[in-house]
C-alpha positions as CSV (number, residue, x, y, z in Angstrom):
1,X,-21.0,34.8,11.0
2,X,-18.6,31.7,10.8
3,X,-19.0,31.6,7.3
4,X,-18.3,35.1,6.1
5,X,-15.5,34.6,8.9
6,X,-14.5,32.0,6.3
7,X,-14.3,34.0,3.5
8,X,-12.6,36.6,4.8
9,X,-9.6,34.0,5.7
10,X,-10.3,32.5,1.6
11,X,-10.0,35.7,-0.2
12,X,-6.6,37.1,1.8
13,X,-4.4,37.2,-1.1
14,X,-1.9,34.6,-0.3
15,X,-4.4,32.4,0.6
16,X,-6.6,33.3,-2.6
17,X,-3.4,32.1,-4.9
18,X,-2.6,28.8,-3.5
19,X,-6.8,28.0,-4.0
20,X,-6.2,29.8,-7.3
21,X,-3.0,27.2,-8.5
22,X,-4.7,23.9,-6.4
23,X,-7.9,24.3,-8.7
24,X,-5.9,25.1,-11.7
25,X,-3.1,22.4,-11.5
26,X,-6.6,19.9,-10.1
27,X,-8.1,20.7,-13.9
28,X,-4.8,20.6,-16.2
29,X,-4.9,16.8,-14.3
30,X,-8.0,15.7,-14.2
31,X,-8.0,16.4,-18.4
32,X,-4.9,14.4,-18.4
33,X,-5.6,10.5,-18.3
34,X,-3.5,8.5,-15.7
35,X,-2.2,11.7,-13.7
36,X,-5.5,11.8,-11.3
37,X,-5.7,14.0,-8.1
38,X,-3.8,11.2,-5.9
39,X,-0.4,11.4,-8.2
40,X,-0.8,15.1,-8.1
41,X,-1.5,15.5,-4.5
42,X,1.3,12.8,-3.6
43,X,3.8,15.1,-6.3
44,X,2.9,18.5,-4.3
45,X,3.1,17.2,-0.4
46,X,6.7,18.5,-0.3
47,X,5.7,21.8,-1.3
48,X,3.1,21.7,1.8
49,X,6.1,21.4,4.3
50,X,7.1,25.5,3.5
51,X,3.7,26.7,3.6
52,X,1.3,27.6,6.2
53,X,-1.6,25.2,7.3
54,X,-4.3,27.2,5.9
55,X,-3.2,28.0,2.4
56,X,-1.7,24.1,2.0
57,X,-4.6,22.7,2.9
58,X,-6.6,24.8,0.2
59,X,-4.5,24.3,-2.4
60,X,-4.7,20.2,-1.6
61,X,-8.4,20.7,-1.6
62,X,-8.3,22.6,-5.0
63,X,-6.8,20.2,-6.3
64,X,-9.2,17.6,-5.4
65,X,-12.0,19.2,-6.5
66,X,-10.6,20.7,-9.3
67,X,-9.5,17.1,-11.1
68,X,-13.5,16.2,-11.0
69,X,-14.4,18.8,-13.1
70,X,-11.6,18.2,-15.7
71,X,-12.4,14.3,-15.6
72,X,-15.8,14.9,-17.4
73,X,-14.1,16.4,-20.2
74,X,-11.8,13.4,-21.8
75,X,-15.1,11.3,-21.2
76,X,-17.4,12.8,-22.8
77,X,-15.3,14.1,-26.2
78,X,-13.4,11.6,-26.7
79,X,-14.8,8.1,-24.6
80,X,-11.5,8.9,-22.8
81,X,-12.4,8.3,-18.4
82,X,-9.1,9.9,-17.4
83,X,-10.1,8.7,-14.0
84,X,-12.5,5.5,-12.4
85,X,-15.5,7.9,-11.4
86,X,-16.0,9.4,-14.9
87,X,-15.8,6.1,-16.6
88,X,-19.5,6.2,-16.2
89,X,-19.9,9.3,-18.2
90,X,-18.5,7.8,-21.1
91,X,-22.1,5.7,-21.4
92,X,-23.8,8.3,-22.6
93,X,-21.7,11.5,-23.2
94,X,-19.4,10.2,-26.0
95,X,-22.6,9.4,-27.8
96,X,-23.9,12.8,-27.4
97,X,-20.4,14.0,-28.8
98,X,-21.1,11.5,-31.5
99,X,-24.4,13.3,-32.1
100,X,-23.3,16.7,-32.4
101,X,-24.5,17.7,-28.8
102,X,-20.8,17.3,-26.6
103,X,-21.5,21.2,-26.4
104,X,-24.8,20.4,-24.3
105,X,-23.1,17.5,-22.3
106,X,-20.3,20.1,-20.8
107,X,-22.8,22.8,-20.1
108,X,-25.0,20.1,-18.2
109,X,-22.0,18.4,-16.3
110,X,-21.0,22.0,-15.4
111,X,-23.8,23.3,-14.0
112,X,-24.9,19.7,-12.6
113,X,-21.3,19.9,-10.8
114,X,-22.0,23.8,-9.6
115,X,-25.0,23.0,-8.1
116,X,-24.3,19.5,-6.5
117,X,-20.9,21.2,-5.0
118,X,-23.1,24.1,-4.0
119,X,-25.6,21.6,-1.7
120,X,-22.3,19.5,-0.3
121,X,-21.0,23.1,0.7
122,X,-24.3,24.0,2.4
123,X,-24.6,20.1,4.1
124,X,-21.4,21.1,5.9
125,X,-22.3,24.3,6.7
126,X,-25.2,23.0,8.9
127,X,-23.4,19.9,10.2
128,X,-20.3,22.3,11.8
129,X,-22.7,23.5,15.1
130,X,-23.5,19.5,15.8
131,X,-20.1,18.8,15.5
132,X,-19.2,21.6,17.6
133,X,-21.7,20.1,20.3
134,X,-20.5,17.0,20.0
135,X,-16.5,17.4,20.1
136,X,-16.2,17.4,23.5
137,X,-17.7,13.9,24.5
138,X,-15.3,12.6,22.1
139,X,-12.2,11.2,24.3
140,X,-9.5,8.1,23.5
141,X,-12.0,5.6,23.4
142,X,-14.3,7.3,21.2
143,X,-11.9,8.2,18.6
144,X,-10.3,4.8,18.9
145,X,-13.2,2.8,17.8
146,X,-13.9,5.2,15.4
147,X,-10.3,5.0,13.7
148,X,-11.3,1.2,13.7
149,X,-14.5,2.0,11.7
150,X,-12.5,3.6,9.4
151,X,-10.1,1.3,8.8
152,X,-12.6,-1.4,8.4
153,X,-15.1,0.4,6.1
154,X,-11.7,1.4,4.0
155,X,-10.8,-2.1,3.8
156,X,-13.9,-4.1,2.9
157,X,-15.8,-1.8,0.8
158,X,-12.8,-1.1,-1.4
159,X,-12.8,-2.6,-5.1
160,X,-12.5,-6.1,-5.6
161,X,-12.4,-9.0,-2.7
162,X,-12.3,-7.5,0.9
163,X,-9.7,-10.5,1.7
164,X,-7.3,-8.3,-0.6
165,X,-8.5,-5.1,1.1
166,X,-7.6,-6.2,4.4
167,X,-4.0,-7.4,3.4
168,X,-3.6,-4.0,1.7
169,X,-4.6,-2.5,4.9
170,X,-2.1,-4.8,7.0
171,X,0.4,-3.7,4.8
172,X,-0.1,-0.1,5.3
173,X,-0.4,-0.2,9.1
174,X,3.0,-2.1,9.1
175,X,4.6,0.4,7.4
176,X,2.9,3.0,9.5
177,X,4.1,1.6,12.7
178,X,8.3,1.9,10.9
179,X,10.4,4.3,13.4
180,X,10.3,6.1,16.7
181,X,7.3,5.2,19.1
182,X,5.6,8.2,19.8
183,X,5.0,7.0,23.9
184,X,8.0,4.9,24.9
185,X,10.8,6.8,22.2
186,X,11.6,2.5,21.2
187,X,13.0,2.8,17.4
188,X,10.5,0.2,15.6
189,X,11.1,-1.8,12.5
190,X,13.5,-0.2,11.2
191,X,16.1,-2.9,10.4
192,X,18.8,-1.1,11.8
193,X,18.7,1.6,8.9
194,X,19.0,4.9,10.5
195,X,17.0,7.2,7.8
196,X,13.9,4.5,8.7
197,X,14.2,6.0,12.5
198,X,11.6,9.1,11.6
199,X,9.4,6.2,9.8
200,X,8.3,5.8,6.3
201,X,7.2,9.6,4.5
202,X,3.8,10.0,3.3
203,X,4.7,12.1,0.7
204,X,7.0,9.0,-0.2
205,X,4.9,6.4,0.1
206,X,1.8,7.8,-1.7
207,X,4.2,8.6,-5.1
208,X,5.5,5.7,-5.4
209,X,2.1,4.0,-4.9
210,X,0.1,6.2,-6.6
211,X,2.5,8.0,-9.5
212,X,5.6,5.8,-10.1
213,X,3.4,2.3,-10.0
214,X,0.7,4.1,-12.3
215,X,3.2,5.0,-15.2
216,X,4.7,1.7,-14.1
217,X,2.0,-0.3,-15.1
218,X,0.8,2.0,-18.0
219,X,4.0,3.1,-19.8
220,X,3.5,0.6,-22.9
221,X,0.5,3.1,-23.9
222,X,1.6,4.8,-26.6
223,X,-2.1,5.5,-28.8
224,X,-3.0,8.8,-28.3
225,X,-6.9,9.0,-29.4
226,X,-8.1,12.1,-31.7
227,X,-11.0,14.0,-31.6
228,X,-13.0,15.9,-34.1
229,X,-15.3,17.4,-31.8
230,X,-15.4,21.4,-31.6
231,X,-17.2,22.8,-28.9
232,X,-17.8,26.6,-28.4
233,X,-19.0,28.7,-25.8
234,X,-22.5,28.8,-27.4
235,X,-22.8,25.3,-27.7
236,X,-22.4,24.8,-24.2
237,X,-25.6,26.8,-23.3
238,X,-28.2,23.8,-22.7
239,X,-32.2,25.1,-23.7
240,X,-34.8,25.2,-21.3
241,X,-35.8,21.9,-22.4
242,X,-32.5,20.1,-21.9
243,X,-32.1,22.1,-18.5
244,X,-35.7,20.8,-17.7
245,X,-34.6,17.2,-18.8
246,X,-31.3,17.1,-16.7
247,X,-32.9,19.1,-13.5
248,X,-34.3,15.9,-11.6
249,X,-31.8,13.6,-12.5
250,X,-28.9,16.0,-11.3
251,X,-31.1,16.4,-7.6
252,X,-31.1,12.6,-7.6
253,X,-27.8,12.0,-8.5
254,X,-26.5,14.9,-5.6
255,X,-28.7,13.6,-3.1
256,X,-26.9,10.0,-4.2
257,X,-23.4,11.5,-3.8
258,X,-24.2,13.7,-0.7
259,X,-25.6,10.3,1.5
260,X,-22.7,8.3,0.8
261,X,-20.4,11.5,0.9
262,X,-20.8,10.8,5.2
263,X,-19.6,7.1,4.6
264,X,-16.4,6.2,5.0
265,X,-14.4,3.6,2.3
266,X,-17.2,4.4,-0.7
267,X,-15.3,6.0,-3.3
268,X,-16.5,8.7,-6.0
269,X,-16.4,5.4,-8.3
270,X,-19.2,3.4,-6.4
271,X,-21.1,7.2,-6.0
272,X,-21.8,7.7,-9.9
273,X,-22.5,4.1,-10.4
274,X,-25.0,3.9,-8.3
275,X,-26.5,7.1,-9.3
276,X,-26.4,6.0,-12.7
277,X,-28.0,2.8,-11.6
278,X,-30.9,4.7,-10.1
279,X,-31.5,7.2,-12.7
280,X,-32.2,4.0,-14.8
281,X,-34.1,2.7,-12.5
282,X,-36.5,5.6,-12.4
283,X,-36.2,6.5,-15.9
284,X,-39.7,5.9,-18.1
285,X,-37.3,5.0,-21.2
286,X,-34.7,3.0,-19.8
287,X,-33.8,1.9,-23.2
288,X,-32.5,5.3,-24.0
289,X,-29.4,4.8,-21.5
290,X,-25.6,4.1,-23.4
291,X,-27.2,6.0,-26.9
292,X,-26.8,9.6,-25.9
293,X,-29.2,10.2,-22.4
294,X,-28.8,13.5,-21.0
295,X,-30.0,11.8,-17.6
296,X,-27.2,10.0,-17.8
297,X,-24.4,12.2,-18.0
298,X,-26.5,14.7,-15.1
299,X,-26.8,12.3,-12.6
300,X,-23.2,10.6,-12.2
301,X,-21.2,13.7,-12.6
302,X,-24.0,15.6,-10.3
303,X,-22.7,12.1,-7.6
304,X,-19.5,12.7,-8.2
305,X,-19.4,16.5,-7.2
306,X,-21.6,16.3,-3.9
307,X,-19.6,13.2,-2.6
308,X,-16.1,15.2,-3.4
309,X,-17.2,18.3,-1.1
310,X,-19.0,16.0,2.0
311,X,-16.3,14.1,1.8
312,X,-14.6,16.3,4.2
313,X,-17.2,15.8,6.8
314,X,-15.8,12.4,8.2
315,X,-12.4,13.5,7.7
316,X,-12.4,17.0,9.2
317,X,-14.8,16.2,11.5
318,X,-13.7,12.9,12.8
319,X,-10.8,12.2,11.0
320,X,-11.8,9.9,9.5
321,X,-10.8,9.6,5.6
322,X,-13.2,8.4,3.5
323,X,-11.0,7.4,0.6
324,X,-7.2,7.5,-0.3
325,X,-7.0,11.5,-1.1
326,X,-8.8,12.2,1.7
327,X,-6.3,10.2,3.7
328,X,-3.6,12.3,2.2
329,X,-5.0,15.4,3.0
330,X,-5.6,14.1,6.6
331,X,-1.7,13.3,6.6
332,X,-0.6,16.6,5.2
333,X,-2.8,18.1,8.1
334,X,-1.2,15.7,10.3
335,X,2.3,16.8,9.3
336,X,1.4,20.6,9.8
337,X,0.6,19.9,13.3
338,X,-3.1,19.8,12.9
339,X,-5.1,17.1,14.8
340,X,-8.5,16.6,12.2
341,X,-11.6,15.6,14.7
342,X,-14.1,16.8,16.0
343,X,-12.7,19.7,18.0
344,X,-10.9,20.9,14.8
345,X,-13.4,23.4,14.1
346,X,-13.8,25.7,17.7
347,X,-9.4,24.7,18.0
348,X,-8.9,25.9,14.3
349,X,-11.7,27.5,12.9
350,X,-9.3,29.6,10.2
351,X,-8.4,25.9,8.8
352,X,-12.4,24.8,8.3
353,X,-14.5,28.0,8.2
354,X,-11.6,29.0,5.3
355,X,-11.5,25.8,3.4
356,X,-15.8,26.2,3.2
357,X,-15.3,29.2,2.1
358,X,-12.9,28.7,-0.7
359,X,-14.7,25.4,-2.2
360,X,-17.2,28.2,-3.0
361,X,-14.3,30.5,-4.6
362,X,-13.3,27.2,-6.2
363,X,-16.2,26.8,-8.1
364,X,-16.7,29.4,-9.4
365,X,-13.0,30.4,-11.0
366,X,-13.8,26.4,-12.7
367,X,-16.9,27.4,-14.3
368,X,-15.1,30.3,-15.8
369,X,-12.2,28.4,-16.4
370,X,-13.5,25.5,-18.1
371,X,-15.5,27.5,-20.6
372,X,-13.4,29.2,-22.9
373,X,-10.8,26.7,-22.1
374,X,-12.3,23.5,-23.8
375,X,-10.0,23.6,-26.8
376,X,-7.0,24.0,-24.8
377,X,-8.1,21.0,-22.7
378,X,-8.9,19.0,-25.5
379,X,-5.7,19.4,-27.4
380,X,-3.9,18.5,-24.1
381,X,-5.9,15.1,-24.3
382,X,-3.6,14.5,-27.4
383,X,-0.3,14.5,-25.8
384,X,1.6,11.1,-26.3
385,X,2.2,9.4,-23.4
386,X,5.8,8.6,-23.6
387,X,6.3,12.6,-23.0
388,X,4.4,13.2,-19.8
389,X,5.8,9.8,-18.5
390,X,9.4,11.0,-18.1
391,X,8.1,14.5,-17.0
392,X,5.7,13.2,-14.7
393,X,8.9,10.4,-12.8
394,X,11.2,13.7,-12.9
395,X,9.3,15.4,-11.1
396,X,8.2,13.1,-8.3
397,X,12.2,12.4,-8.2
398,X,12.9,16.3,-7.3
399,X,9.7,16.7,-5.4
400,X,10.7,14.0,-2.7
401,X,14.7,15.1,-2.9
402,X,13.9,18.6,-1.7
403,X,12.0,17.4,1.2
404,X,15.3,16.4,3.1
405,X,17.6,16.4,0.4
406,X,18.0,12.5,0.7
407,X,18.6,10.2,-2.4
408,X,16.9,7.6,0.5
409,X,13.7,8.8,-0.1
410,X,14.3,8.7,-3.5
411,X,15.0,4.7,-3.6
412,X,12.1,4.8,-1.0
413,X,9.9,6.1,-3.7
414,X,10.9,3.4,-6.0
415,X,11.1,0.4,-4.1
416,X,7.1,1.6,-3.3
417,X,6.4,2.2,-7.1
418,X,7.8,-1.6,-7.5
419,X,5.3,-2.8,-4.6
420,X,2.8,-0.6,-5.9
421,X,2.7,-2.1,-9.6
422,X,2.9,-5.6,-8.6
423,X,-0.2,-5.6,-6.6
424,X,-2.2,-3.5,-9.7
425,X,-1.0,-6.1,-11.5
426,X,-2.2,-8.7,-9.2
427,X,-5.3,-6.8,-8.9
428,X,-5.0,-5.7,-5.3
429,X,-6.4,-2.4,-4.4
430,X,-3.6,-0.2,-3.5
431,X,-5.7,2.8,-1.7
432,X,-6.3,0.6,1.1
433,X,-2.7,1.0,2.3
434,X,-2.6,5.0,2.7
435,X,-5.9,4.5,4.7
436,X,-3.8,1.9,6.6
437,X,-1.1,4.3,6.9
438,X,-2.5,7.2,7.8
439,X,-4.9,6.0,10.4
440,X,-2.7,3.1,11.7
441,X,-0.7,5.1,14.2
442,X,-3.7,7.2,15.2
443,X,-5.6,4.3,16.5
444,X,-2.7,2.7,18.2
445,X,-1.8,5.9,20.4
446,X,-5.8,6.0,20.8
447,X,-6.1,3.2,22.2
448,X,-2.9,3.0,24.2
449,X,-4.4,5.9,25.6
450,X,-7.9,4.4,26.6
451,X,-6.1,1.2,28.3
452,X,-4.1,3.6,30.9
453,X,-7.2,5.6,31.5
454,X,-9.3,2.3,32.1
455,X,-6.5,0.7,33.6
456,X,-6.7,-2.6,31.2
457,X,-9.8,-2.9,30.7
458,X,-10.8,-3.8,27.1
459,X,-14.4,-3.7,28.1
460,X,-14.1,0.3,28.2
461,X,-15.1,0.2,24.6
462,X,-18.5,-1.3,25.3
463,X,-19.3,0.6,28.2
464,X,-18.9,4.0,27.0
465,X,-22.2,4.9,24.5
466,X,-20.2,6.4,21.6
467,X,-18.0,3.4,21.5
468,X,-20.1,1.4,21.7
469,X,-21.9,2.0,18.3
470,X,-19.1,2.3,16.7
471,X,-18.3,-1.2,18.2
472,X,-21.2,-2.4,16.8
473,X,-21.0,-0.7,13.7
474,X,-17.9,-2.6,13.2
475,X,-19.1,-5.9,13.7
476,X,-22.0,-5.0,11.4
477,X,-19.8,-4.4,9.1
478,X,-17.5,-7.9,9.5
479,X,-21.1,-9.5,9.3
480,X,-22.2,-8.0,6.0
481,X,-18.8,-9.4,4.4
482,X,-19.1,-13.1,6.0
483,X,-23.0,-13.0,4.5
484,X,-21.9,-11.7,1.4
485,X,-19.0,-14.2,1.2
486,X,-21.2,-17.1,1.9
487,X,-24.3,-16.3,-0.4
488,X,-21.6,-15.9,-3.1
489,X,-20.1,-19.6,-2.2
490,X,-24.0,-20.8,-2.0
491,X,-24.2,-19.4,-5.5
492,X,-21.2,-20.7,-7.4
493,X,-22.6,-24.4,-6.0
494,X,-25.7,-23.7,-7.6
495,X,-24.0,-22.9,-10.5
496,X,-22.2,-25.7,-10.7
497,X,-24.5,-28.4,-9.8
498,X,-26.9,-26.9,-12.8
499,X,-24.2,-27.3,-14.8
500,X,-23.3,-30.7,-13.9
501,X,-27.5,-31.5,-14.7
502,X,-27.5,-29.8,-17.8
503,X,-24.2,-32.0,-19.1
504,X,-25.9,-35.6,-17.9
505,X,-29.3,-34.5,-19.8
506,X,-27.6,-33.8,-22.7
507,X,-25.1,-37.0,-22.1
508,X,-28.9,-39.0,-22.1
């Protein structure tokens, strides 16, 4: 009942376009390498602050999705991962290309991507009563200790040393906490610059971390790669045999995705890795794997798919994001006067019955979208870079401009984009700080709000059940880092010292 509640909300026809345009734009930039679904998403925000909630949030979502599918395409024609996740793909779909079969590796990651989006749509679907049972028992201290999951997982599980990850958070919550306090109306941080008293914009922030630093760091690309693959609609129909060959891999690989989908902090990227990993693993002709594998196209883009649609779970549900586009779709609810958690869904069930409903819709217009639009997609893939550079900073300049009209938010964006390319450079992980951002506030006014209903007492968060797991989830998680950090030092020294051996024997 819920669900065809849903669709009715998805298919009115306001709401139907802005699906319609967040799935199309999504595809035209997932093709596109370097212009991945957080640029996009951080270049459209302003356009969320005219809209309702329901068709924004859609279109955001479109967009998310949307980039996955166009992602497989640069990596399998032309070796070309447009995006992290899909870098994977390249393994074993460019050498299909290579072989004459690119036609069969679309068709597969197409209807591996259907079906694994199909079971992340249906994992949802019979999550949403338990999360309507459970909302209530959620009060500050619950969501509090959850927030600080969140922000731990996001932190320490993100690429590269958690150290860096933890700054990066830091760095996000401080600018989180810039401008009017929410409880006591103090101005915070804000250096005596007046336009800082509102705080830092998201939609600010998240361009010129995610789109200015990007072509920052990128803009000396200037080879643009051609293809000689031609793909037509009949290639793309796998055989029974190939669908037989791909059908295990692609439930492995979207059982992969949809488990870690739940987590929060394990991006797409570690998804498809691992379900690559597996797939080898099980594989009776591991050998095959990096020379054209049909396993190995299935699996990872099959991973990618199911993890993009549970994704939502933890941040609808809980609010918690589990990776930097989720965290700006939890600010653009935010900023629309939506509060994700887990009473989202009985205090706005048009928002979450709707959005089920059109990742369904979604789908579907992408499958027949992507097929007879290969050609066009691959001939976008040839565009120099030094054109959709320009285009792409122009745009990001108007974008933020129109959302107050302020050539403040503009040097915002800049100064961001400088910050944003010297830690790629330095190789810190930047998505860290939106989680930072995002989340940051939340958990303060959480837990501001637990110590006046306990009166002070910290011990609140160990004494209520819910909290308490999350408690100890956390300090699980702190563990596993210090263990890891340690058996890494323990193995450097062993390194060493064998080293040191090896040089006296051969100094004897």
């Amino acid at each position: 009942m819920d669900l065809w509640f849903g669709f009715g909300i998805a298919l009115q026809p306001n709401n139907l376009m802005w699906s319609v345009f967040g799935v199309l734009i999504g595809n035209l930039i997932g093709v596109l390498p370097g212009m991945g679904a957080l640029t996009t998403i951080s270049m459209l925000l302003p356009l969320t602050y005219v809209i309702a909630p329901v068709p924004a949030i859609l279109m955001l979502a479109g967009i998310f999705y949307g980039s996955q599918y166009g992602g497989a395409i640069g990596a399998i024609l032309l070796n070309l991962p447009s995006h992290p996740p899909h870098a994977v793909t390249c393994l074993d779909g460019y050498p299909m290309t290579k072989m004459g079969k690119g036609g069969t590796a679309l068709g597969v990651t197409m209807m591996s991507s259907f079906f694994a989006a199909s079971v992340g749509i249906i994992v949802m679907i019979f999550l949403s009563p338990l999360l309507v049972q459970v909302a209530f028992k959620f009060g500050p201290t619950e969501i509090c200790s959850i927030m600080l999951l969140g922000l731990l997982a996001g932190a320490t599980m993100s690429r590269g040393s958690p150290l860096k990850g933890v700054a990066m958070t830091i760095f996000g919550l401080l600018c989180g906490v810039v401008g009017t306090d929410v409880i006591s109306g103090t101005i915070r941080f804000s250096f005596g610059i007046t336009e800082l008293s509102d705080g830092v914009e998201l939609g600010g922030l998240c361009m010129g971390l995610f789109g200015i630093a990007d072509f920052l760091v990128s803009v000396n690309r200037t080879q643009v790669k051609s293809s000689d693959a031609k793909v037509s609609m009949k290639d793309m129909r796998p055989t029974r045999a190939e669908m037989k060959q791909a059908f295990w891999p692609m439930v492995r690989g979207t059982t992969v995705g949809t488990l870690f989908g739940a987590m929060p902090g394990t991006g797409p990227t570690i998804t498809t890795f691992l379900a690559y990993a597996l797939e080898r693993k099980v594989s009776k002709n591991p050998e095959r794997f990096g020379h054209g594998e049909l396993a190995g196209v299935a699996s990872p883009e099959a991973a990618s798919h199911s993890k993009t649609q549970v994704d939502f779970i933890p941040t609808m549900s809980l609010g918690i994001p589990g990776d930097a586009v989720m965290a700006l779709i939890l600010g653009a609810l935010i900023i629309k006067g939506v509060q994700p958690g887990p009473q989202l869904i009985t205090e706005h069930p048009d928002i979450f019955w709707g959005l089920i409903a059109s990742f369904w819709i979604g789908n579907v217009l992408l499958v027949i979208l992507n097929v007879p639009m290969i050609g066009v997609w691959v001939k976008l893939l040839q565009v120099p870079y030094k054109f959709l550079f320009p285009a792409a900073v122009f745009f990001i300049c108007v974008g933020v401009y129109s959302t107050k009209n302020s050539l403040f938010d503009v040097g915002m964006v800049a100064v961001f984009g400088i910050f944003g390319a010297i830690f790629l450079l330095l190789d810190f992980p930047v998505s860290p700080i939106v989680l930072g951002f995002v989340l940051g506030p939340m958990l303060e006014e959480n837990f501001r709000r637990a110590m006046l209903l306990s009166r002070g007492d910290i011990l609140v968060f160990v004494q209520r059940p819910i909290a308490a797991w999350f408690i100890g989830a956390c300090s699980l998680l702190i563990l596993a880092q210090v263990w890891a950090y340690a058996m890494r030092l323990r193995t450097a020294r062993v390194r060493a010292e064998s080293e040191v051996d090896v040089q006296a024997l051969i100094g004897k």
